[in-house]
PDB file with SEQRES, HELIX, SHEET and CRYST1 records, atoms N, CA, C and O in Angstrom:
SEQRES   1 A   59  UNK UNK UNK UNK UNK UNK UNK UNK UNK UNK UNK UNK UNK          
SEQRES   2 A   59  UNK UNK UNK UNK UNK UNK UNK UNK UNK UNK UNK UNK UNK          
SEQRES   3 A   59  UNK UNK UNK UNK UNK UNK UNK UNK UNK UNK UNK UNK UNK          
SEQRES   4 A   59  UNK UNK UNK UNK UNK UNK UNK UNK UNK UNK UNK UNK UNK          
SEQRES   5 A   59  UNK UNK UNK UNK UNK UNK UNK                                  
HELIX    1 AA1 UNK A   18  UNK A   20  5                                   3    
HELIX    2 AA2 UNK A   21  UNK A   32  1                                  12    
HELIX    3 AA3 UNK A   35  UNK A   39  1                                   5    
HELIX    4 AA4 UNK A   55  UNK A   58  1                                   4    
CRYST1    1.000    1.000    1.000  90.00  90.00  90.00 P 1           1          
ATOM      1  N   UNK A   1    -383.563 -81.511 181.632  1.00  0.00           N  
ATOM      2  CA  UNK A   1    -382.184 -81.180 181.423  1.00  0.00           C  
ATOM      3  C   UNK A   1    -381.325 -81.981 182.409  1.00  0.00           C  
ATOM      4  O   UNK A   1    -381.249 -81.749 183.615  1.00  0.00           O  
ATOM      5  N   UNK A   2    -380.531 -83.193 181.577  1.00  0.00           N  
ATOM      6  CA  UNK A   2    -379.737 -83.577 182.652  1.00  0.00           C  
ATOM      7  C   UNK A   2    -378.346 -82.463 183.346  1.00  0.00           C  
ATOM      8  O   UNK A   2    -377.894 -81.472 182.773  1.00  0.00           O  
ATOM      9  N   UNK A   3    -377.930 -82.979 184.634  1.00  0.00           N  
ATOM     10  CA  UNK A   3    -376.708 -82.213 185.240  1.00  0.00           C  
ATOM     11  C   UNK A   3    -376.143 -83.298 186.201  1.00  0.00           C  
ATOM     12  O   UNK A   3    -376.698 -84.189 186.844  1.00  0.00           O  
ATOM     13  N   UNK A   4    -374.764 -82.889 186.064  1.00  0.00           N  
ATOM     14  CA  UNK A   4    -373.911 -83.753 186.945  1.00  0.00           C  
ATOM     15  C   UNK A   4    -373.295 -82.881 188.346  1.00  0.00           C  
ATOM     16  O   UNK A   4    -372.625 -81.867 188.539  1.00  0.00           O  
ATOM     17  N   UNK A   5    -374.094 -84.146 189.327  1.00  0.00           N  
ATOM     18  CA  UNK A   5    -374.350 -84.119 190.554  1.00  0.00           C  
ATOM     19  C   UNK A   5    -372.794 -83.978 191.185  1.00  0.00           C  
ATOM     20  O   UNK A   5    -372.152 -83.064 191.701  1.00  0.00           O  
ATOM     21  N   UNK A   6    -372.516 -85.566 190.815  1.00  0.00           N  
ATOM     22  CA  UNK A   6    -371.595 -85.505 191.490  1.00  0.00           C  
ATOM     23  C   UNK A   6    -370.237 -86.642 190.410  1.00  0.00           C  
ATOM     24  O   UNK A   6    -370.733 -87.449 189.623  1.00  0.00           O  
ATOM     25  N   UNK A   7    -368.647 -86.564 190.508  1.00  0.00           N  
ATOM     26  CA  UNK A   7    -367.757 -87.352 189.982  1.00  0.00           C  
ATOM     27  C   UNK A   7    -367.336 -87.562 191.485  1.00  0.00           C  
ATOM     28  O   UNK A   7    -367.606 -86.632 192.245  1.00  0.00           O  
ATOM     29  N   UNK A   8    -366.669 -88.736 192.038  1.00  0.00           N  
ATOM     30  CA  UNK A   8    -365.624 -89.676 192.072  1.00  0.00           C  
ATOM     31  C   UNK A   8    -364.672 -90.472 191.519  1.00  0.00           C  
ATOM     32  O   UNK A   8    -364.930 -91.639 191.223  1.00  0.00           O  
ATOM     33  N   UNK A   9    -363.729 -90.043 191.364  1.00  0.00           N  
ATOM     34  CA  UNK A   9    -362.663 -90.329 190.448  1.00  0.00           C  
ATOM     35  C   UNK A   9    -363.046 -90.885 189.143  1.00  0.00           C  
ATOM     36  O   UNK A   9    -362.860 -90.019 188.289  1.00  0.00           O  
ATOM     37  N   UNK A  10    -363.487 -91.933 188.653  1.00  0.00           N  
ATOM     38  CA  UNK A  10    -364.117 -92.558 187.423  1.00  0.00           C  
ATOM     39  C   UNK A  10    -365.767 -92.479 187.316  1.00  0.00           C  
ATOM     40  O   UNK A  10    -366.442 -92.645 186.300  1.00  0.00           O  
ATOM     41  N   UNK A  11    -366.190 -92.198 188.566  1.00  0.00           N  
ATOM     42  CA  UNK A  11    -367.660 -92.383 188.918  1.00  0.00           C  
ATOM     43  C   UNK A  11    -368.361 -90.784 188.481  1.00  0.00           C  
ATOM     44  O   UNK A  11    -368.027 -89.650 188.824  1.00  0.00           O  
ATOM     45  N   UNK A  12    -369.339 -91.222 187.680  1.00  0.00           N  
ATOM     46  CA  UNK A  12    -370.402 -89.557 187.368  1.00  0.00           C  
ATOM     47  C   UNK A  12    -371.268 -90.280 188.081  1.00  0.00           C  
ATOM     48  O   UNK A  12    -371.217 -91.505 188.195  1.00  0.00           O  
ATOM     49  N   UNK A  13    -372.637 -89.058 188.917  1.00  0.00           N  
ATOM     50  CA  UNK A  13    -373.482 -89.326 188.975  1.00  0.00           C  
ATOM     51  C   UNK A  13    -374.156 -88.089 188.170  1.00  0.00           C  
ATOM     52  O   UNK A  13    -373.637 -86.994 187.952  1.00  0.00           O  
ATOM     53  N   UNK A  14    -375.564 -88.582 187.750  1.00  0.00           N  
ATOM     54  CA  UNK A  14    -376.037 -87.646 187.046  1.00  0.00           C  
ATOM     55  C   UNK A  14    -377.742 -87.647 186.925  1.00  0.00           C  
ATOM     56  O   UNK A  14    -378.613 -88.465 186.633  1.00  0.00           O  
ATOM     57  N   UNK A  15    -377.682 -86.500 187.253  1.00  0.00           N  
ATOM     58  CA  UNK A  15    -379.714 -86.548 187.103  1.00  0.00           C  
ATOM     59  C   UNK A  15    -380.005 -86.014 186.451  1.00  0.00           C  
ATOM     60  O   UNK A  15    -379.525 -84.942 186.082  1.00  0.00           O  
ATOM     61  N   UNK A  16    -381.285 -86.802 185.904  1.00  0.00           N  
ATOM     62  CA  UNK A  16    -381.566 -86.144 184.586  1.00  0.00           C  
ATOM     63  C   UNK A  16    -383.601 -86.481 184.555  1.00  0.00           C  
ATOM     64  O   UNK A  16    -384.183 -87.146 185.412  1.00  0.00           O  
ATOM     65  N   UNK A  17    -384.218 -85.862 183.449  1.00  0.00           N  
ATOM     66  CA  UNK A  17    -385.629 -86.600 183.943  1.00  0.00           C  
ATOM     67  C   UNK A  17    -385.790 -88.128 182.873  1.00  0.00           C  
ATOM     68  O   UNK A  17    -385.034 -88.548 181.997  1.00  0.00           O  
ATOM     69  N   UNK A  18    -386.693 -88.507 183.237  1.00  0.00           N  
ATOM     70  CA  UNK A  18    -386.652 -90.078 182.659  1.00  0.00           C  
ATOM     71  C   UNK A  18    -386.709 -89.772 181.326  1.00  0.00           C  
ATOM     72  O   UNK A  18    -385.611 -89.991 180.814  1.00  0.00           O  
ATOM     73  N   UNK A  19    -387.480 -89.377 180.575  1.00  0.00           N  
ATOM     74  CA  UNK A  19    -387.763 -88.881 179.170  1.00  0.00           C  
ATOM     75  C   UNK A  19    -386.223 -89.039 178.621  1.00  0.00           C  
ATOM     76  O   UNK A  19    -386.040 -89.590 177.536  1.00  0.00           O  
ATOM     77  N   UNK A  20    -385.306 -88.627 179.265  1.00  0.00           N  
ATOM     78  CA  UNK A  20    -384.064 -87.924 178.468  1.00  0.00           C  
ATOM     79  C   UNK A  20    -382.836 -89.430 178.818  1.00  0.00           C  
ATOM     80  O   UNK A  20    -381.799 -89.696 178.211  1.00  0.00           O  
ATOM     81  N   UNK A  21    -383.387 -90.068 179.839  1.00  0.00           N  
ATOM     82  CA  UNK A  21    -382.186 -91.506 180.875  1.00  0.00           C  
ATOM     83  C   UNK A  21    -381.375 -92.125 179.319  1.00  0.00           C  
ATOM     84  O   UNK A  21    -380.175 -92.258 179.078  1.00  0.00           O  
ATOM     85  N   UNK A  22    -382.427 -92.372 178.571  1.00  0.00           N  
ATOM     86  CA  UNK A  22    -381.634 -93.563 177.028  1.00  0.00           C  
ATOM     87  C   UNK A  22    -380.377 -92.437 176.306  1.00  0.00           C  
ATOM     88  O   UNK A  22    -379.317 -92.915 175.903  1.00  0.00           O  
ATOM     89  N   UNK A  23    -380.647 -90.989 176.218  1.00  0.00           N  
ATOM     90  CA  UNK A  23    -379.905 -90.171 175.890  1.00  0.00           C  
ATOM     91  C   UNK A  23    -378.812 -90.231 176.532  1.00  0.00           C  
ATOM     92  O   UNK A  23    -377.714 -90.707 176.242  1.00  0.00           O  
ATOM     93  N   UNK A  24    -379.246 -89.655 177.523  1.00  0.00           N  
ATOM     94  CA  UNK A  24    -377.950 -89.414 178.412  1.00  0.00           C  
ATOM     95  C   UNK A  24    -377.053 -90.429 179.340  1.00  0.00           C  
ATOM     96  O   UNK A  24    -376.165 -89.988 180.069  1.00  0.00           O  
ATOM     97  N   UNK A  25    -377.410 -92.035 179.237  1.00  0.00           N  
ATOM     98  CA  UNK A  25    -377.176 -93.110 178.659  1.00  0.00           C  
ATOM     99  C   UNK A  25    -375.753 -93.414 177.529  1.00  0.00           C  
ATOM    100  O   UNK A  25    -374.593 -93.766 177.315  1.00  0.00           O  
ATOM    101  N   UNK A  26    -376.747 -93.037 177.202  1.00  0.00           N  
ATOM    102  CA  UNK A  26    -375.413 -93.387 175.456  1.00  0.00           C  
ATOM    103  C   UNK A  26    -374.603 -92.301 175.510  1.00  0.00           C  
ATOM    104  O   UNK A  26    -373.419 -92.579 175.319  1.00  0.00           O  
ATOM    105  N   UNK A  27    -374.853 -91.109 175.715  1.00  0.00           N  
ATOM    106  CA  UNK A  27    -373.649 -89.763 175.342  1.00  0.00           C  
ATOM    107  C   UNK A  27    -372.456 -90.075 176.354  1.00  0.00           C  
ATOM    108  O   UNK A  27    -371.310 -89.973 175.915  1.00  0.00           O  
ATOM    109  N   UNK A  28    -372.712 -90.561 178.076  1.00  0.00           N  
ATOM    110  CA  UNK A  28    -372.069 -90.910 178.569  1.00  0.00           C  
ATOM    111  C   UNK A  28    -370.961 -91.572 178.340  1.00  0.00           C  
ATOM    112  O   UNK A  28    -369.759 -91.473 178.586  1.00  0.00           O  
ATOM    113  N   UNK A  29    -371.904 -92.482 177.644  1.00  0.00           N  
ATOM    114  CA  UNK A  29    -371.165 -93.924 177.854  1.00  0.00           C  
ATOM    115  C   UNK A  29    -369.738 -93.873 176.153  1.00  0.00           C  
ATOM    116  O   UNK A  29    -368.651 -94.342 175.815  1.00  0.00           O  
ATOM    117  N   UNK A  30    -370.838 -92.954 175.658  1.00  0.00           N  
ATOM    118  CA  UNK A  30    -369.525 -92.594 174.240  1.00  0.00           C  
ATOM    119  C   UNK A  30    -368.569 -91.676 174.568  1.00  0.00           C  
ATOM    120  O   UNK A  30    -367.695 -91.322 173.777  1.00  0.00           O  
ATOM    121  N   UNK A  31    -368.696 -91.198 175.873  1.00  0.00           N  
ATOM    122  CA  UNK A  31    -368.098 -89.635 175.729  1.00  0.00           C  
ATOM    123  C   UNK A  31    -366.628 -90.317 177.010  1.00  0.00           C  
ATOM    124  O   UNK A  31    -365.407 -90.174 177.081  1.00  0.00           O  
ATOM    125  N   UNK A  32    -367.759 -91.102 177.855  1.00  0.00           N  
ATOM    126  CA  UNK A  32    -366.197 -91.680 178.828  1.00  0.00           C  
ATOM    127  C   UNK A  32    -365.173 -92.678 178.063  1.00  0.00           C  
ATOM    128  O   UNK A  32    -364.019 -92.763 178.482  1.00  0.00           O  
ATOM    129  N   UNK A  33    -365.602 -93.446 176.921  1.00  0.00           N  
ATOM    130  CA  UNK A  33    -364.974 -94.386 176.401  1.00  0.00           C  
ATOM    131  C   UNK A  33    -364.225 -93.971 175.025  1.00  0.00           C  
ATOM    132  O   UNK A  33    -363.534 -94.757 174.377  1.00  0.00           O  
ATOM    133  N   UNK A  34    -364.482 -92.523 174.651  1.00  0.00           N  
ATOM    134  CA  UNK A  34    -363.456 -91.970 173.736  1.00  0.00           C  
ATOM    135  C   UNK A  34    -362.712 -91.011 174.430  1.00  0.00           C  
ATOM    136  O   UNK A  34    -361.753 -90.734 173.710  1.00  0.00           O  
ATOM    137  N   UNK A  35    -362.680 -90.496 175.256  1.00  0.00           N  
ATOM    138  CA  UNK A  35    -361.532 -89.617 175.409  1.00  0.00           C  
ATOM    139  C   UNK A  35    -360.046 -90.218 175.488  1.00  0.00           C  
ATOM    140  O   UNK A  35    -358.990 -89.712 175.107  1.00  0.00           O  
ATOM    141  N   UNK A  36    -360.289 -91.431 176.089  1.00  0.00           N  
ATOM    142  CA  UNK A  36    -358.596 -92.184 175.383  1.00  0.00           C  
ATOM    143  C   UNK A  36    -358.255 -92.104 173.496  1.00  0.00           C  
ATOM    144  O   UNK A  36    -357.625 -91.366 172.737  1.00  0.00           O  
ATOM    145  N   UNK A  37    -358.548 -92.532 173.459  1.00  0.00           N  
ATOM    146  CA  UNK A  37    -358.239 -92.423 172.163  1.00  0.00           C  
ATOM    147  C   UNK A  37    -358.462 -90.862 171.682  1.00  0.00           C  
ATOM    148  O   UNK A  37    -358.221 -90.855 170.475  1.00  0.00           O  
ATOM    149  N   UNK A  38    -358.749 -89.804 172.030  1.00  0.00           N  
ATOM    150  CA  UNK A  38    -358.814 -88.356 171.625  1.00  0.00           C  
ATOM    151  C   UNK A  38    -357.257 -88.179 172.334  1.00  0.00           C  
ATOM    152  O   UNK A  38    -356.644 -87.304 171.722  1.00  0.00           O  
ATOM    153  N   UNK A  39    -356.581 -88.673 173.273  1.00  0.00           N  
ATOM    154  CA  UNK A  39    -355.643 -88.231 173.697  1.00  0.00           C  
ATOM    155  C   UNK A  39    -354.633 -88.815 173.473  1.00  0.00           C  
ATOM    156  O   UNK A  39    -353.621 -88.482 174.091  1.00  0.00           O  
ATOM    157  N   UNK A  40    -354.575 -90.137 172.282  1.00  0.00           N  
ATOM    158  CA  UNK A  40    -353.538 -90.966 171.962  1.00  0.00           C  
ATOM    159  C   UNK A  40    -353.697 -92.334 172.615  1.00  0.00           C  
ATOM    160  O   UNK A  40    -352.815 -93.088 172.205  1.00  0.00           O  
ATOM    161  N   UNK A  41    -354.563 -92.948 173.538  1.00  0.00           N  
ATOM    162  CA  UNK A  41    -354.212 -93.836 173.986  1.00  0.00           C  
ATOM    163  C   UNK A  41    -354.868 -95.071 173.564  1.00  0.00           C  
ATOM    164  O   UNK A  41    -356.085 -95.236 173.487  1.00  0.00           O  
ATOM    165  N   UNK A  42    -353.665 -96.197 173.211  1.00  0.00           N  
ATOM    166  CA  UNK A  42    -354.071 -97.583 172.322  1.00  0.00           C  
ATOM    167  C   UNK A  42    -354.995 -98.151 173.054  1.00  0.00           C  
ATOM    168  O   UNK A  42    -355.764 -98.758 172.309  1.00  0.00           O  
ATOM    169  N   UNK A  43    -355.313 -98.253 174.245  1.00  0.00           N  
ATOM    170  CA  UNK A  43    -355.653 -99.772 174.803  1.00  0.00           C  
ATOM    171  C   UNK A  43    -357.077 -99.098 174.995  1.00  0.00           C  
ATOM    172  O   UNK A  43    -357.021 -97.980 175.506  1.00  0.00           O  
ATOM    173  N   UNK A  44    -358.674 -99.693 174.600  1.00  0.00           N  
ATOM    174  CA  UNK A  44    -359.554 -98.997 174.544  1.00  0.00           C  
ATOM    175  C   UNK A  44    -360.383 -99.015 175.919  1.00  0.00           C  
ATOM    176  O   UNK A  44    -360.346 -99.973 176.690  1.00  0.00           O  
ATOM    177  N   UNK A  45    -361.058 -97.971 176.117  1.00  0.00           N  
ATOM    178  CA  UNK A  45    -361.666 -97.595 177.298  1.00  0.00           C  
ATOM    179  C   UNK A  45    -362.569 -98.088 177.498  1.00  0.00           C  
ATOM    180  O   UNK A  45    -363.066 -98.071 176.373  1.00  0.00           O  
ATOM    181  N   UNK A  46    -363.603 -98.813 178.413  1.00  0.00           N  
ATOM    182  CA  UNK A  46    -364.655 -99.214 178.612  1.00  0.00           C  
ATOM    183  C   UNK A  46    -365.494 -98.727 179.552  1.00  0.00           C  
ATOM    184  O   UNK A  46    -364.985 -98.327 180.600  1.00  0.00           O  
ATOM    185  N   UNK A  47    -366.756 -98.667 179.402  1.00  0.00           N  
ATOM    186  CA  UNK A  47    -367.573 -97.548 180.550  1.00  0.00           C  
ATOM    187  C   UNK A  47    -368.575 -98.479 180.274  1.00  0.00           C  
ATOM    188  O   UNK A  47    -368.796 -99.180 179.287  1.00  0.00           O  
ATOM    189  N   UNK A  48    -369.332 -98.293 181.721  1.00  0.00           N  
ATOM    190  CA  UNK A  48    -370.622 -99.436 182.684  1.00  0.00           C  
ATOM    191  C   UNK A  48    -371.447 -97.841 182.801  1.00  0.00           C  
ATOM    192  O   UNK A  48    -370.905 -96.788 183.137  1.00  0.00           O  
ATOM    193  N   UNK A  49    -372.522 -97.987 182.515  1.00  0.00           N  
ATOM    194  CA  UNK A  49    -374.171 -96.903 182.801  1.00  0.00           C  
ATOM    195  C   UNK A  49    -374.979 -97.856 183.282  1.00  0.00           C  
ATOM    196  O   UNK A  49    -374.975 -99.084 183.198  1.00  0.00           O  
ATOM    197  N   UNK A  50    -375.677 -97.064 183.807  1.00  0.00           N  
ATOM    198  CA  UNK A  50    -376.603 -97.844 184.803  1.00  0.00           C  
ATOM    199  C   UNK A  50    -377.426 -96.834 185.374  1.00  0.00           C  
ATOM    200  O   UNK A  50    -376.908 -95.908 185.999  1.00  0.00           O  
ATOM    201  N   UNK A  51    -378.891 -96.936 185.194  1.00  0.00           N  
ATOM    202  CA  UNK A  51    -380.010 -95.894 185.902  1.00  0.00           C  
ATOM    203  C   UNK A  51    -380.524 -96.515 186.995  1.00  0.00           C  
ATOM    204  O   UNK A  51    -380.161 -97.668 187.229  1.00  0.00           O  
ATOM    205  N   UNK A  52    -381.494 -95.834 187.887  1.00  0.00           N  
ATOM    206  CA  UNK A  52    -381.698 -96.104 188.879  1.00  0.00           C  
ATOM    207  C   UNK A  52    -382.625 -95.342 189.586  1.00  0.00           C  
ATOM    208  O   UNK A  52    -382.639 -94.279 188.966  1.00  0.00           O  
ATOM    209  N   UNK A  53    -383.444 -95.245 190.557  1.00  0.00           N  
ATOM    210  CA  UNK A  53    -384.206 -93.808 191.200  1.00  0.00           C  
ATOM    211  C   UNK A  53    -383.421 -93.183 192.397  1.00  0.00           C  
ATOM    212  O   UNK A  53    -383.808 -92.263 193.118  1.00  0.00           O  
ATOM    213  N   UNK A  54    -382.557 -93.683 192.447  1.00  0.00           N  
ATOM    214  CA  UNK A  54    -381.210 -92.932 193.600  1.00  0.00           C  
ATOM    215  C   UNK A  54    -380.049 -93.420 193.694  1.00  0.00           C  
ATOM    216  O   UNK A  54    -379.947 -94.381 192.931  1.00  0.00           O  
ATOM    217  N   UNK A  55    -378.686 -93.124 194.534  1.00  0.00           N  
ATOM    218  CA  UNK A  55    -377.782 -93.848 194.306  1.00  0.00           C  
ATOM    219  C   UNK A  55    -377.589 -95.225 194.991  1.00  0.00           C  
ATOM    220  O   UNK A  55    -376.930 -96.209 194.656  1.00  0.00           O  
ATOM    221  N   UNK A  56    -378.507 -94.931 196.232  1.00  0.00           N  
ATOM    222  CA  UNK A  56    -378.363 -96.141 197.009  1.00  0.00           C  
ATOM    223  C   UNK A  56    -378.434 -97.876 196.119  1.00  0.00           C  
ATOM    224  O   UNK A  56    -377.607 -98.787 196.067  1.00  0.00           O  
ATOM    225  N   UNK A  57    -379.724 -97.730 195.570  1.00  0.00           N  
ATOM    226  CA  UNK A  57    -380.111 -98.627 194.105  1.00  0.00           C  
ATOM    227  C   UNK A  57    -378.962 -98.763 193.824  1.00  0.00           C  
ATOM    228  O   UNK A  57    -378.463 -99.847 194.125  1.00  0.00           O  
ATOM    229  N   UNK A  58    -378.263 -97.934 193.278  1.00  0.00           N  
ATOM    230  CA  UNK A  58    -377.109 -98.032 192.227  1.00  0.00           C  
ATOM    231  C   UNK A  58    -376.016 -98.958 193.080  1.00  0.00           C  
ATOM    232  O   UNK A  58    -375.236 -99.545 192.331  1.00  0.00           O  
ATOM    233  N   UNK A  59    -375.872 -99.129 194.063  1.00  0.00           N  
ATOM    234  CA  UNK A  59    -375.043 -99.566 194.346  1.00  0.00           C  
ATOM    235  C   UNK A  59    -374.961-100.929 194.432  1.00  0.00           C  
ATOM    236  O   UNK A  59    -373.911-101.463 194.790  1.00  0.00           O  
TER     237      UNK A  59                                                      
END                                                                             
């Protein structure tokens, strides 16, 4: 079961177990890049995912 750790302003972090990473992957990445347009807004949103085994990696 993924869960979110932690946001910074645009930033999710989120753990989840590997089995589930390609899922929760894509839901992300559809779910940060439509809410503009759910709220009216023209110019389209773009969202970066990226896995990792901690955040340090991630960075």
């Amino acid at each position: 079961m993924a869960r979110l750790v932690l946001q910074i302003h645009d930033e999710l972090i989120v753990e989840t177990p590997v089995e589930e990473r390609d899922a929760v992957l894509a839901l992300t990445k559809e779910s940060m890049e439509e809410v503009g347009a759910m709220h009216g807004l023209r110019v389209p949103l773009r969202a970066d995912v990226a896995s990792g085994p901690n955040w340090l990696d991630m960075v």
